[in-house]
C-alpha positions in Angstrom: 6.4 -2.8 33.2 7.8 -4.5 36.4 5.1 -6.9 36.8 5.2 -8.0 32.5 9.0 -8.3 32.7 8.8 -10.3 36.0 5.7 -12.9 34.5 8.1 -13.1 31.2 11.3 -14.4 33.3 8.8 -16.6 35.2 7.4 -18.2 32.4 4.3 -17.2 33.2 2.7 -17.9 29.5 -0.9 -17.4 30.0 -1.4 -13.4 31.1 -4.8 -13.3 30.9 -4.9 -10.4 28.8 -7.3 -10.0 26.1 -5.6 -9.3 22.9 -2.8 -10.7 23.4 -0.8 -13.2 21.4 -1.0 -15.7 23.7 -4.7 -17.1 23.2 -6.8 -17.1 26.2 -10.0 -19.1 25.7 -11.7 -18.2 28.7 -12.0 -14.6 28.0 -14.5 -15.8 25.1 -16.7 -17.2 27.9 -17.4 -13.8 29.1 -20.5 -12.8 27.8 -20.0 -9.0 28.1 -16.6 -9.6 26.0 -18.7 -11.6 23.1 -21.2 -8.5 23.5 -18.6 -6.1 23.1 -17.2 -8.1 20.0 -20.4 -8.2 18.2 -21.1 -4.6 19.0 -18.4 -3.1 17.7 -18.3 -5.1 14.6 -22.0 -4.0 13.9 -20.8 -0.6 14.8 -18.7 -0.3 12.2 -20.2 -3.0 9.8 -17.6 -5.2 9.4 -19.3 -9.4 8.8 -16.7 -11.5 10.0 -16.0 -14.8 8.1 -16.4 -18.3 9.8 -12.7 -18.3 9.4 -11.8 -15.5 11.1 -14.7 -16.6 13.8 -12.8 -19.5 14.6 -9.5 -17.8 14.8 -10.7 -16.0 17.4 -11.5 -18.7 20.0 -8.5 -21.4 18.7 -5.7 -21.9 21.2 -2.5 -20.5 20.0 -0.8 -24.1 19.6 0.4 -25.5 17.0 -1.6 -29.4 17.7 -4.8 -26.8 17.7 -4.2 -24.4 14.6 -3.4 -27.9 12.8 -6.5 -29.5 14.0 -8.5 -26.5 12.9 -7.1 -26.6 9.6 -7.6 -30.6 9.5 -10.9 -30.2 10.4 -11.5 -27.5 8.2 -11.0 -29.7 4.9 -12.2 -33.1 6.1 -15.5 -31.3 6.7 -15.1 -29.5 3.2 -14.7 -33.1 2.0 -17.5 -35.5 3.5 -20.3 -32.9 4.4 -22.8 -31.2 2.4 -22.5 -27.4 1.7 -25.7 -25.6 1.2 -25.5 -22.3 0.2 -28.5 -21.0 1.3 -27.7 -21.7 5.2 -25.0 -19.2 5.6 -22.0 -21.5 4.9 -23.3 -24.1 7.0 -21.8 -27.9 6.2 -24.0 -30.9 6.6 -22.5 -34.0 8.4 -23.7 -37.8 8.3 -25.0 -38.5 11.4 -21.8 -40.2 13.2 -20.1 -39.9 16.5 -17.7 -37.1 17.1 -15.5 -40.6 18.5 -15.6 -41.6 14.7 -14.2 -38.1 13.6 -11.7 -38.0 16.0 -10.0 -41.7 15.4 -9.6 -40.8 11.7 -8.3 -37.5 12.7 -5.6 -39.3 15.3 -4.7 -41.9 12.3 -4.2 -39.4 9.5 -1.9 -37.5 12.5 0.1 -41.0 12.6 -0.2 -41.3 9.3 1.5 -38.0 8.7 4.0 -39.0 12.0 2.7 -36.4 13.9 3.4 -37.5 17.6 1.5 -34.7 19.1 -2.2 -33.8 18.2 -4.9 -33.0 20.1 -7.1 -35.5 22.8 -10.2 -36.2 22.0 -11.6 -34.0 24.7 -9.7 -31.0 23.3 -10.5 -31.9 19.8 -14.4 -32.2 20.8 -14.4 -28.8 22.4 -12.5 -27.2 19.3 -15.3 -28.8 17.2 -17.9 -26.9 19.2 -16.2 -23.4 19.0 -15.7 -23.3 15.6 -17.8 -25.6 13.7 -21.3 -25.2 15.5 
């Protein structure tokens, strides 16, 4: 209790603790965490979505959870859904470069002054959408 009170007056935000509510992306690295994911949802047969997939890998942040969700429905919008690849969405081929400038203007657009980079933005497109 020491130590937690003591990181909290710090503002010490990342714990490193899985579970918590502040996300920690590099616990999904570990492939003996992953393991133990899929293990235990086999074990008691629960199929998680692609939505609650992604949830567990997005940063906690607002500029991430909005990026998601912007992602989310410009794919739903320009790609091709066929529904006998397990949900899988079909892009034109284009340059993830391409995605992310209409991403940053529709943030402008919308006067957002903080959004993702496009190296964050690229790596959020990996975890979620692969």
């Amino acid at each position: 209790m020491n130590t937690l009170s003591s990181e909290i007056k710090t503002k010490k935000l990342n714990l490193e603790r899985p579970f918590n509510d502040r996300s920690n992306p590099k616990i999904w690295k570990d492939e003996r965490f992953q393991a133990y994911c899929r293990e235990t949802s086999e074990k008691f047969g629960i199929e998680l979505t692609p939505d609650q997939m992604a949830a567990q890998v997005i940063n906690n942040s607002t500029e991430a959870l909005e990026c998601w969700a912007w992602m989310k429905y410009y794919f739903e919008l320009v790609g091709d859904f066929q529904p006998n690849s397990h949900g899988e969405i079909h892009l034109e081929p284009c340059f993830v470069s391409t995605i992310w400038l209409i991403y940053q203007r529709d943030q402008l657009a919308c006067n957002k002054l903080s959004f993702l980079d496009y190296k964050k933005f690229a790596e959020l497109w990996v975890k979620c959408f692969p």
